[in-house]
MARTI-76788 format. One record per residue: residue in one letter; x, y, z of N, C-alpha, C in turn. Coordinates in steps of 0.1 Angstrom, whole numbers, padded with zeros to 4 digits. Layout:
{drenmar 'A', {X, Y, Z}, {X, Y, Z}, {X, Y, Z}}
...
//
This chain:
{drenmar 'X', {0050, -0030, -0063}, {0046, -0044, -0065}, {0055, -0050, -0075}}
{drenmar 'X', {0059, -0060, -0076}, {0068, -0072, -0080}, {0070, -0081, -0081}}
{drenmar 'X', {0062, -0085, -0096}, {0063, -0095, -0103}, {0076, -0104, -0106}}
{drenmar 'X', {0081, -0113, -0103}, {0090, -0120, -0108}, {0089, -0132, -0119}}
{drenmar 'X', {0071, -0137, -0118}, {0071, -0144, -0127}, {0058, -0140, -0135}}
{drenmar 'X', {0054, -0145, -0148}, {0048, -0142, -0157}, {0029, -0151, -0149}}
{drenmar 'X', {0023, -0145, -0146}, {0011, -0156, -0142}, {-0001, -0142, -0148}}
{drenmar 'X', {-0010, -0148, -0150}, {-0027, -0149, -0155}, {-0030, -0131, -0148}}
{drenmar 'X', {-0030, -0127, -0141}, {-0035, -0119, -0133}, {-0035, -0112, -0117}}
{drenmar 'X', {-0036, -0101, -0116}, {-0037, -0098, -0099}, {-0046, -0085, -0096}}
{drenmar 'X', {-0056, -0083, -0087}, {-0058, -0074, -0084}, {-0062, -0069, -0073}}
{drenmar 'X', {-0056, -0056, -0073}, {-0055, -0054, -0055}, {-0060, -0041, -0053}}
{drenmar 'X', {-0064, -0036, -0043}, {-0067, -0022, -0038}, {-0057, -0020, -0023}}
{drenmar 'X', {-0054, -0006, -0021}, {-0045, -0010, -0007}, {-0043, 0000, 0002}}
{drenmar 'X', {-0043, -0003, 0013}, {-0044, 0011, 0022}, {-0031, 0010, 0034}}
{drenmar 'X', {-0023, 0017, 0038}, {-0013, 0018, 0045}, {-0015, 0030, 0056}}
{drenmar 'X', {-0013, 0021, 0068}, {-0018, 0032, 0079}, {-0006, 0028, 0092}}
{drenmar 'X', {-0005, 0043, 0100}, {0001, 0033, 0114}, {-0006, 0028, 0120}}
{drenmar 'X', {-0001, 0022, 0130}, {-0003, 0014, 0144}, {-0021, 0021, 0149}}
{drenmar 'X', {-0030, 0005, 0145}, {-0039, 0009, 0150}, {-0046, 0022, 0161}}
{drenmar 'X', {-0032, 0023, 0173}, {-0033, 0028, 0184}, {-0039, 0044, 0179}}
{drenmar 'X', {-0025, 0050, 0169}, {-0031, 0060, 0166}, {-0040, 0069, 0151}}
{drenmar 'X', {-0044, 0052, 0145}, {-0054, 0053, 0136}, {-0052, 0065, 0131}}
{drenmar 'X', {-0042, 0066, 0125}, {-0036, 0082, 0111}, {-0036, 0072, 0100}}
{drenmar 'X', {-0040, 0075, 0089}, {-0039, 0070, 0076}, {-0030, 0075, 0072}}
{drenmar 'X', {-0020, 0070, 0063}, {-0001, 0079, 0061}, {-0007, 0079, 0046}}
{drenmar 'X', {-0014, 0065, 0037}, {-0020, 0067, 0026}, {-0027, 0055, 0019}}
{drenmar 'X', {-0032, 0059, 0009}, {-0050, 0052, 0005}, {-0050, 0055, -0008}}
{drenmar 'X', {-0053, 0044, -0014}, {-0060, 0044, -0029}, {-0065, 0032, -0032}}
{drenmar 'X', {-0079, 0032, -0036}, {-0086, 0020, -0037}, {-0091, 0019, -0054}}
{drenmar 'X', {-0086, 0028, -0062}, {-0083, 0029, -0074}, {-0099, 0030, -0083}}
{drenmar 'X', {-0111, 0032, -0071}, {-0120, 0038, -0077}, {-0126, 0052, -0080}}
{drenmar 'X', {-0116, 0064, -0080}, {-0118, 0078, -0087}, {-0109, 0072, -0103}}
{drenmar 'X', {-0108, 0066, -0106}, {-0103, 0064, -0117}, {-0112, 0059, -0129}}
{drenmar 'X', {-0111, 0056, -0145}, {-0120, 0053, -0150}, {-0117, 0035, -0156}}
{drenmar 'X', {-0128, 0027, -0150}, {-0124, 0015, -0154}, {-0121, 0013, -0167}}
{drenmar 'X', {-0110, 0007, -0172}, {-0102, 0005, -0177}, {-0092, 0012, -0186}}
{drenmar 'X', {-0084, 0020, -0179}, {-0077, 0035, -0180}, {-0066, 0031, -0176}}
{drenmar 'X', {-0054, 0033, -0180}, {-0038, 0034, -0183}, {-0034, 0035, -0163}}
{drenmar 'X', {-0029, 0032, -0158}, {-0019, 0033, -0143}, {-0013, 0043, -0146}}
{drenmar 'X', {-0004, 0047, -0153}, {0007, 0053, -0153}, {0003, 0067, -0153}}
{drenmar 'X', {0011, 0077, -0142}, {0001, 0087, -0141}, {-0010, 0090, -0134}}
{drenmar 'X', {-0018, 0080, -0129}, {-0028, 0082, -0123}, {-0025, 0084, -0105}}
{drenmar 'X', {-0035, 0096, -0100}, {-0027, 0103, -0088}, {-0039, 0104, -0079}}
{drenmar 'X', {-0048, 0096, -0081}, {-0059, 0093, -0068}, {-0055, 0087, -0055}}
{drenmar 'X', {-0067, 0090, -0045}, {-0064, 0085, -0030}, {-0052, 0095, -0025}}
{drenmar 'X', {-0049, 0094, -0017}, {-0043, 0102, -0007}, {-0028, 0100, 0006}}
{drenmar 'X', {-0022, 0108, 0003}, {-0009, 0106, 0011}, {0004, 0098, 0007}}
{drenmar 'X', {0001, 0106, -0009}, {0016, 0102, -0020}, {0016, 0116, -0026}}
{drenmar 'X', {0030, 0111, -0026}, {0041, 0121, -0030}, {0043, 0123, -0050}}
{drenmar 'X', {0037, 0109, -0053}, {0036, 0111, -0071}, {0023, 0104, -0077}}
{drenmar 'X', {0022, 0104, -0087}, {0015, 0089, -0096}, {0017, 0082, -0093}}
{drenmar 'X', {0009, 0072, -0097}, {0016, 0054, -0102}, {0025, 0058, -0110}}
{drenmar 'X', {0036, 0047, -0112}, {0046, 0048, -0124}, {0044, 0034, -0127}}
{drenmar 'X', {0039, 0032, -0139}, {0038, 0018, -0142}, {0045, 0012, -0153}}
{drenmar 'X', {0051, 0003, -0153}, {0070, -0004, -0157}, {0063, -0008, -0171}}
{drenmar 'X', {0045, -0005, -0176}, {0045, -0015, -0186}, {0038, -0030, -0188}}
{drenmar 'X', {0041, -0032, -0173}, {0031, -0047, -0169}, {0022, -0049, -0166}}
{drenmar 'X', {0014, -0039, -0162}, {0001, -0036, -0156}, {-0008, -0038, -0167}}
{drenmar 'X', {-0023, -0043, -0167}, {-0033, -0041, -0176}, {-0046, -0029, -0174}}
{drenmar 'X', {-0036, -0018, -0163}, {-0047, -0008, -0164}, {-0056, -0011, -0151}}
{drenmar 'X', {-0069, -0007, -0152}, {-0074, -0005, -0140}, {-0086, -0009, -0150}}
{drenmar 'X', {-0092, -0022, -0142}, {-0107, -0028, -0143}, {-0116, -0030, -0133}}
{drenmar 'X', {-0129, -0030, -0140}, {-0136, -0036, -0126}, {-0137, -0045, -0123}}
{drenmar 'X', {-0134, -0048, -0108}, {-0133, -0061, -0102}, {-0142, -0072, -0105}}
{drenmar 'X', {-0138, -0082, -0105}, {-0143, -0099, -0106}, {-0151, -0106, -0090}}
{drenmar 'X', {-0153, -0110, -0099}, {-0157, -0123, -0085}, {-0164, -0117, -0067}}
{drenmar 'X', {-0159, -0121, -0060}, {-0162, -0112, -0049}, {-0158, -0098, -0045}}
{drenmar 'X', {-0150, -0098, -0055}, {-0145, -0082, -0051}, {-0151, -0070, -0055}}
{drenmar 'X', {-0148, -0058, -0050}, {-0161, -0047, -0054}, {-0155, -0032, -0058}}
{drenmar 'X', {-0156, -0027, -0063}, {-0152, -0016, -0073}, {-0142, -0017, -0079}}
{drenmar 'X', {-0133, -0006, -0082}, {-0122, -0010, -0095}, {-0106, -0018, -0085}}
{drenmar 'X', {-0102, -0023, -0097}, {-0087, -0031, -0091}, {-0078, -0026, -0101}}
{drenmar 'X', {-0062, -0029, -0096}, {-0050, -0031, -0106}, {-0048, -0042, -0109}}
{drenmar 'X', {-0052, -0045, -0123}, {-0044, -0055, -0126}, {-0033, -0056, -0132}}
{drenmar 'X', {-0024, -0068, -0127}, {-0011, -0070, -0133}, {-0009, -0083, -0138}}
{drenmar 'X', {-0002, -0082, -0154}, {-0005, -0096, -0164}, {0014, -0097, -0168}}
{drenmar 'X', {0023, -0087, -0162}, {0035, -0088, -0171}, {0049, -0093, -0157}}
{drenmar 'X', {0060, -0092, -0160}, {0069, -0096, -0155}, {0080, -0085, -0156}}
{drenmar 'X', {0080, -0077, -0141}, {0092, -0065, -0140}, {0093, -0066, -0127}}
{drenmar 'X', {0108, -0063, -0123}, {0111, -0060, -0105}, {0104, -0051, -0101}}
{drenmar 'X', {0097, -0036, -0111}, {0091, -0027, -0099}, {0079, -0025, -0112}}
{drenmar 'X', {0061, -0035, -0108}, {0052, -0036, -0119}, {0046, -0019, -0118}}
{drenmar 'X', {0043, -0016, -0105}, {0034, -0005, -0101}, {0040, 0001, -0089}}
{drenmar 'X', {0050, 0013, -0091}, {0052, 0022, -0081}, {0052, 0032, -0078}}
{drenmar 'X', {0049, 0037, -0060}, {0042, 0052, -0059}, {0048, 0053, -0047}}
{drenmar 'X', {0055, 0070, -0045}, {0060, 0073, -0034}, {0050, 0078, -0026}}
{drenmar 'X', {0053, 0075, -0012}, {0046, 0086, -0002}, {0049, 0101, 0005}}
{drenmar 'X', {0039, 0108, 0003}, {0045, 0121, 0008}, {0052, 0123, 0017}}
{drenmar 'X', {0054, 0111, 0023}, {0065, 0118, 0036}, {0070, 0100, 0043}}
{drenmar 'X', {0081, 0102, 0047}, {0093, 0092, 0052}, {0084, 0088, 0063}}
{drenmar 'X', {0085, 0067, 0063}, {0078, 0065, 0073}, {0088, 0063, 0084}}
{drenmar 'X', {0088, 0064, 0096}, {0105, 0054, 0104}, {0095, 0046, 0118}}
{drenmar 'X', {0086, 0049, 0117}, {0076, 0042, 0129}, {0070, 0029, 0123}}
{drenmar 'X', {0062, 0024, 0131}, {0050, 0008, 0127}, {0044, 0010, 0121}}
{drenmar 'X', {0038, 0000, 0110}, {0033, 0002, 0100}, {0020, -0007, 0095}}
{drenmar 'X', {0007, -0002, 0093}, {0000, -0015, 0089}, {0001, -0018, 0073}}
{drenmar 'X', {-0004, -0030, 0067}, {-0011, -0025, 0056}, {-0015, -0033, 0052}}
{drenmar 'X', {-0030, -0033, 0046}, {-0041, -0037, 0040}, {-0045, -0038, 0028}}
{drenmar 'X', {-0048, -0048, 0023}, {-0057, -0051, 0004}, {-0061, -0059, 0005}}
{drenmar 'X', {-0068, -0057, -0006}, {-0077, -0073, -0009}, {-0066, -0075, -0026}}
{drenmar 'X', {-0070, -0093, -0025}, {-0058, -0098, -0042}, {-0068, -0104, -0039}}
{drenmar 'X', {-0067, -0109, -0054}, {-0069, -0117, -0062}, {-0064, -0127, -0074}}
{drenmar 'X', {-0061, -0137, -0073}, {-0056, -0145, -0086}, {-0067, -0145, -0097}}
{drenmar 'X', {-0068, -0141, -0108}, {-0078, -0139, -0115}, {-0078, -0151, -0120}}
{drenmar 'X', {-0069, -0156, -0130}, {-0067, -0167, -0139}, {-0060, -0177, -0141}}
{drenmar 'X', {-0060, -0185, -0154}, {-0053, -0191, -0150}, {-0045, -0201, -0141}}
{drenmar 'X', {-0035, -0208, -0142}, {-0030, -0219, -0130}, {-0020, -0211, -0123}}
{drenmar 'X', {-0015, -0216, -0110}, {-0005, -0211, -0099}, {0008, -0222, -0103}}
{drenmar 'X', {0017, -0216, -0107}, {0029, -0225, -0108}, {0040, -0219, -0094}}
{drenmar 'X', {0047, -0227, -0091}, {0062, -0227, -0079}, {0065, -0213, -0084}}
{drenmar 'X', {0065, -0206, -0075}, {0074, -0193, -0076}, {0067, -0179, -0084}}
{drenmar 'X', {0056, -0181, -0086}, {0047, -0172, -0088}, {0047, -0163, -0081}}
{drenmar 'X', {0050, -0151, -0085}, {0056, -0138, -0075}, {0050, -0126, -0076}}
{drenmar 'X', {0044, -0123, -0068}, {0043, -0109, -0069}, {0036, -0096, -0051}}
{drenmar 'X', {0048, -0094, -0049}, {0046, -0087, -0033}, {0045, -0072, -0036}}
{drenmar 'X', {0042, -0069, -0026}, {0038, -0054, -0022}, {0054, -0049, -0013}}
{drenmar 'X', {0062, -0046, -0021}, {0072, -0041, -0009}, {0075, -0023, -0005}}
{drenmar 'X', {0083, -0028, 0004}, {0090, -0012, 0009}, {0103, -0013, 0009}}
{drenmar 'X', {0109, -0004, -0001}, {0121, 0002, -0006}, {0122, -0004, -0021}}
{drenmar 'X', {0125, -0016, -0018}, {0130, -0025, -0028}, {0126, -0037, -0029}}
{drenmar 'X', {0127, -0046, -0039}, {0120, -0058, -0036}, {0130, -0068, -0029}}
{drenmar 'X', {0140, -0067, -0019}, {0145, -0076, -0015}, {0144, -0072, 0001}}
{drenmar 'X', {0139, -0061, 0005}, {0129, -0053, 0016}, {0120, -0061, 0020}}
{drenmar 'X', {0108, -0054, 0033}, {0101, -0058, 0031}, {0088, -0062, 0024}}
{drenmar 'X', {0082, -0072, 0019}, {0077, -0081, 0012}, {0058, -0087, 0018}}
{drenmar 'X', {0054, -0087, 0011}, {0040, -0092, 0016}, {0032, -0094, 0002}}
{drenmar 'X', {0028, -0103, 0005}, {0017, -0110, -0014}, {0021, -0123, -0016}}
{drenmar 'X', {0019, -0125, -0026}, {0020, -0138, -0033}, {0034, -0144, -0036}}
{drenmar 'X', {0038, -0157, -0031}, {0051, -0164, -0035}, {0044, -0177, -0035}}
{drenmar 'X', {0038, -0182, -0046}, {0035, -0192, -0049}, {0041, -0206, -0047}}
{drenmar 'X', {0037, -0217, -0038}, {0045, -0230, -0031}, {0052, -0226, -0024}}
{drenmar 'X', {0054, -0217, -0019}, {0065, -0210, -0009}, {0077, -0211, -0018}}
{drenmar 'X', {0074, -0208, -0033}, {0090, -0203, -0035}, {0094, -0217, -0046}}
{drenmar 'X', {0099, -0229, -0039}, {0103, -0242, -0040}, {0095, -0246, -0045}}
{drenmar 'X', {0081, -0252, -0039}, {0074, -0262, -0044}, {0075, -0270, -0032}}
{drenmar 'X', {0080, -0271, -0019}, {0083, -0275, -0010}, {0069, -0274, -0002}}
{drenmar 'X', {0059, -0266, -0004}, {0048, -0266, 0005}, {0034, -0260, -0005}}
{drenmar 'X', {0023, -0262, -0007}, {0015, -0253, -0011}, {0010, -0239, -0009}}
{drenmar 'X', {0017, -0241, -0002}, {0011, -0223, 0002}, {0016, -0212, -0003}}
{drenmar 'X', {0007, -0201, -0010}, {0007, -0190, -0019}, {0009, -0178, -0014}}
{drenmar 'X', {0007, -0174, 0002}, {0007, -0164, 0005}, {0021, -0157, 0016}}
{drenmar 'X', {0026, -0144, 0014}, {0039, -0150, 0021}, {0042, -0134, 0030}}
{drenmar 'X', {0053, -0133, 0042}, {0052, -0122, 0043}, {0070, -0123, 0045}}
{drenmar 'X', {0075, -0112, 0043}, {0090, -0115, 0044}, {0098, -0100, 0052}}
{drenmar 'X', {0106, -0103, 0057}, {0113, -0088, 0060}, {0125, -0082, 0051}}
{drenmar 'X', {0130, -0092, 0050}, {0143, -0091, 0037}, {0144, -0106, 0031}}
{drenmar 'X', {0155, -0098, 0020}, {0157, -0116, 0013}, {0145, -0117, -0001}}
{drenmar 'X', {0151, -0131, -0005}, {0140, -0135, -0011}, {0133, -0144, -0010}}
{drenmar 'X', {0132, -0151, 0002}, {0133, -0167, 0006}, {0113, -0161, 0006}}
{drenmar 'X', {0108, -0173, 0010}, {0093, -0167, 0016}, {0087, -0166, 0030}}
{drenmar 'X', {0100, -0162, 0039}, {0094, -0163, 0052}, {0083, -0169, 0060}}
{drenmar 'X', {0077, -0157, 0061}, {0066, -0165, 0069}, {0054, -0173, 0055}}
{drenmar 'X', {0047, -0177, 0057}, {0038, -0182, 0043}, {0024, -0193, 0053}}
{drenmar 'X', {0014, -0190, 0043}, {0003, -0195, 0047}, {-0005, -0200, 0036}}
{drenmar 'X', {-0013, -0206, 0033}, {-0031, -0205, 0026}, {-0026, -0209, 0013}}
{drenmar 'X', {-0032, -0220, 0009}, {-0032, -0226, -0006}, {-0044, -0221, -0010}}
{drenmar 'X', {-0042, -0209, -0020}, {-0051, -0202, -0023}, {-0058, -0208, -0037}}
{drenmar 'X', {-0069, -0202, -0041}, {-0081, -0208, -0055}, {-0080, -0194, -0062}}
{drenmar 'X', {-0080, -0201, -0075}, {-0079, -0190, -0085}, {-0094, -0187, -0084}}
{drenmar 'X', {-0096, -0171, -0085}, {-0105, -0165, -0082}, {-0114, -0161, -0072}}
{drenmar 'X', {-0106, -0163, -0061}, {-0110, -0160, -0048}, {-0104, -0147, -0046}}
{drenmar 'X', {-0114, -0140, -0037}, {-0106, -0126, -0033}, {-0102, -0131, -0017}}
{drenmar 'X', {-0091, -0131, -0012}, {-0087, -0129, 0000}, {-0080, -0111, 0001}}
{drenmar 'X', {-0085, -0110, 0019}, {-0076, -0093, 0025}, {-0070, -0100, 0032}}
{drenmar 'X', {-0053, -0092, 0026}, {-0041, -0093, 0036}, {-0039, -0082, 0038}}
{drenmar 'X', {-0038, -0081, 0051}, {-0032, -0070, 0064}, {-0016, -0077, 0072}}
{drenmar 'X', {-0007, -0066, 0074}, {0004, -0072, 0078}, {0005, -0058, 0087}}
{drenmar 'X', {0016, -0060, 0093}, {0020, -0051, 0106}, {0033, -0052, 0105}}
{drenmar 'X', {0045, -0044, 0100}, {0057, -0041, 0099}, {0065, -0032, 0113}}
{drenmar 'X', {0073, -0040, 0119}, {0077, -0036, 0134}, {0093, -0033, 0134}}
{drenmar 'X', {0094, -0024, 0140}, {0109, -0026, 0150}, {0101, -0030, 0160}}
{drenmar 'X', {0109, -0042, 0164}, {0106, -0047, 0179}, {0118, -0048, 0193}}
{drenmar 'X', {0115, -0045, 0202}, {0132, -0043, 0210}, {0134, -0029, 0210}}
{drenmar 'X', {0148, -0030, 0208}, {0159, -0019, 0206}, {0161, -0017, 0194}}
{drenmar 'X', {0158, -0026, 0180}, {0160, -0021, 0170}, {0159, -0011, 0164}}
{drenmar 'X', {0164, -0001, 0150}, {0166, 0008, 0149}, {0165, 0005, 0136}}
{drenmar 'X', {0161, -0006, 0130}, {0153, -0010, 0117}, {0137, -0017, 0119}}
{drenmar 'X', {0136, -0019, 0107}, {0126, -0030, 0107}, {0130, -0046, 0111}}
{drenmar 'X', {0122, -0054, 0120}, {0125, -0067, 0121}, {0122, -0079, 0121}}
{drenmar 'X', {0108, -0076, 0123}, {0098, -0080, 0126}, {0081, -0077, 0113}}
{drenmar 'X', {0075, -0090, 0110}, {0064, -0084, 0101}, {0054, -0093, 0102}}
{drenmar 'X', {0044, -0092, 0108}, {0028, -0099, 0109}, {0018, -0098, 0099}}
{drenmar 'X', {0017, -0112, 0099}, {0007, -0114, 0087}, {-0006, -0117, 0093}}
{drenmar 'X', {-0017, -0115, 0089}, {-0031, -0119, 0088}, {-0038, -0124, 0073}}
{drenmar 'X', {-0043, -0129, 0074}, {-0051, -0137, 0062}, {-0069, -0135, 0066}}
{drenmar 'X', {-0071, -0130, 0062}, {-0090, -0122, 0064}, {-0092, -0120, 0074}}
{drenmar 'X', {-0085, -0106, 0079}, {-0085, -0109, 0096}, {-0096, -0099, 0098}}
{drenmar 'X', {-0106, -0104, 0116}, {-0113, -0101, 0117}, {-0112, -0090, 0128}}
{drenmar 'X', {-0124, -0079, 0126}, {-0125, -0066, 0134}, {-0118, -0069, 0146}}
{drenmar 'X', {-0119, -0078, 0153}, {-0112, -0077, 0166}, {-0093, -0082, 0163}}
{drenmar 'X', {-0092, -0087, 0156}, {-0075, -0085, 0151}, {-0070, -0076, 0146}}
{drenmar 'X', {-0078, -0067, 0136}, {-0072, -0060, 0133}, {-0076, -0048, 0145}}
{drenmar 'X', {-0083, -0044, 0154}, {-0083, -0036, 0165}, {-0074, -0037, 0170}}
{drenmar 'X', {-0070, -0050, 0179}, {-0059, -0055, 0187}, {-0047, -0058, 0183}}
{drenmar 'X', {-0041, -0059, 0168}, {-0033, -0064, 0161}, {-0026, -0077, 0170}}
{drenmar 'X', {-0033, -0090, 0172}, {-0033, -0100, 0175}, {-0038, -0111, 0168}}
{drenmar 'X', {-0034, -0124, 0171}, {-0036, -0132, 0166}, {-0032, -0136, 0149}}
{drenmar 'X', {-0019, -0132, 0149}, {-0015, -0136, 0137}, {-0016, -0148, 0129}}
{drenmar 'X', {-0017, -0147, 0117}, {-0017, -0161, 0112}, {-0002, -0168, 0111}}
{drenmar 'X', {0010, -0158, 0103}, {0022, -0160, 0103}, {0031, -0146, 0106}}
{drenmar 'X', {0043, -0150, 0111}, {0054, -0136, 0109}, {0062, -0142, 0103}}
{drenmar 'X', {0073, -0135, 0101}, {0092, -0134, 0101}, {0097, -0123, 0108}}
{drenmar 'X', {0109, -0128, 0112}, {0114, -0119, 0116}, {0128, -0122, 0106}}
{drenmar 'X', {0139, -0106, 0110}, {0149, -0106, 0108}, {0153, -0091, 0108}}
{drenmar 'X', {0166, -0087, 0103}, {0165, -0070, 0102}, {0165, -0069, 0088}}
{drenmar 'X', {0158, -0057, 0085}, {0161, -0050, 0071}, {0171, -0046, 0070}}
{drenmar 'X', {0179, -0046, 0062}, {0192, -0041, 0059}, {0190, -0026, 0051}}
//
């Protein structure tokens, strides 16, 4: 996860699985074996990683959730390229889903308020928060990207203190022999995420 700019709050829980079809969970942490409000760094709950959290320092630890959301979350209050990172036990090269619930806790949303959930690196693929799309060109807070930094696909002028679940779907599509392709949902319902249809937004492009 990666922060680029300094904002109020975030908290998320998150689950990464393949392709509906063959419903394997690759890995899971919803950060409630842990004790509300206890250090990240280090902490090795949930299932199907390879280390701890490694936390850069920006993180405020692990509290219990606010507003509509329900058991414990990560919060993040600081500004680093990698806030909260955790390897998986094993190399993904197939489709990919993945799922959390965020939250903006505080505070106001300024242009370029950043902070995604990526894979590899943060100029990879990309999913979370890019506040205005980036610019200030549009309201919309929520973004999904395949590379780059731009805000690809983007949707939902979000309220501080709302919990929305974002679920995205990371594809080679074609003949590719990368990633290309990445589907977003914004509170998607049992039959979308069964069918992985009816997206709200995508991007495409290749991962490099």
């Amino acid at each position: 996860m990666s922060p680029k700019h300094f904002f109020s709050a975030f908290a998320l829980s998150s689950l990464l699985a393949t392709p509906a079809m063959a419903d394997v969970v690759l890995a899971s942490d919803n950060f409630d074996s842990y004790a509300t409000g206890s250090a990240i760094n280090g902490a090795s709950g949930g299932t199907g990683w390879a280390t701890g959290w490694v936390d850069a320092g920006t993180t405020n630890g692990l509290v219990a959730s606010d507003a509509a959301m329900s058991g414990n979350a990560l919060r993040i209050t600081g500004n680093a390229d990698a806030a909260a990172t955790r390897n998986l036990a094993s190399a993904v090269s197939g489709n990919v889903i993945i799922s959390f619930d965020f939250q903006f806790d505080a505070g106001s949303i300024s242009n370029n308020d950043f902070l995604g959930l990526w894979f590899g690196n943060s100029t990879g693929p990309n999913i979370g928060l890019k506040a205005n799309c980036g610019t200030g060109s549009c309201t919309n807070d929520l973004f999904v990207r395949t590379s780059g930094s731009d805000a690809g696909g983007n949707v939902q002028n979000i309220a501080v203190g709302t919990t929305y679940t974002l679920m995205g779907y990371l594809q080679k599509t074609g003949t590719s022999s990368v990633y290309n392709r990445f589907d977003f949902w914004l509170n998607p319902t049992a039959h979308e995420i069964a069918t992985l249809t009816g997206a709200d937004v995508f991007d495409t492009g290749a991962d490099p």
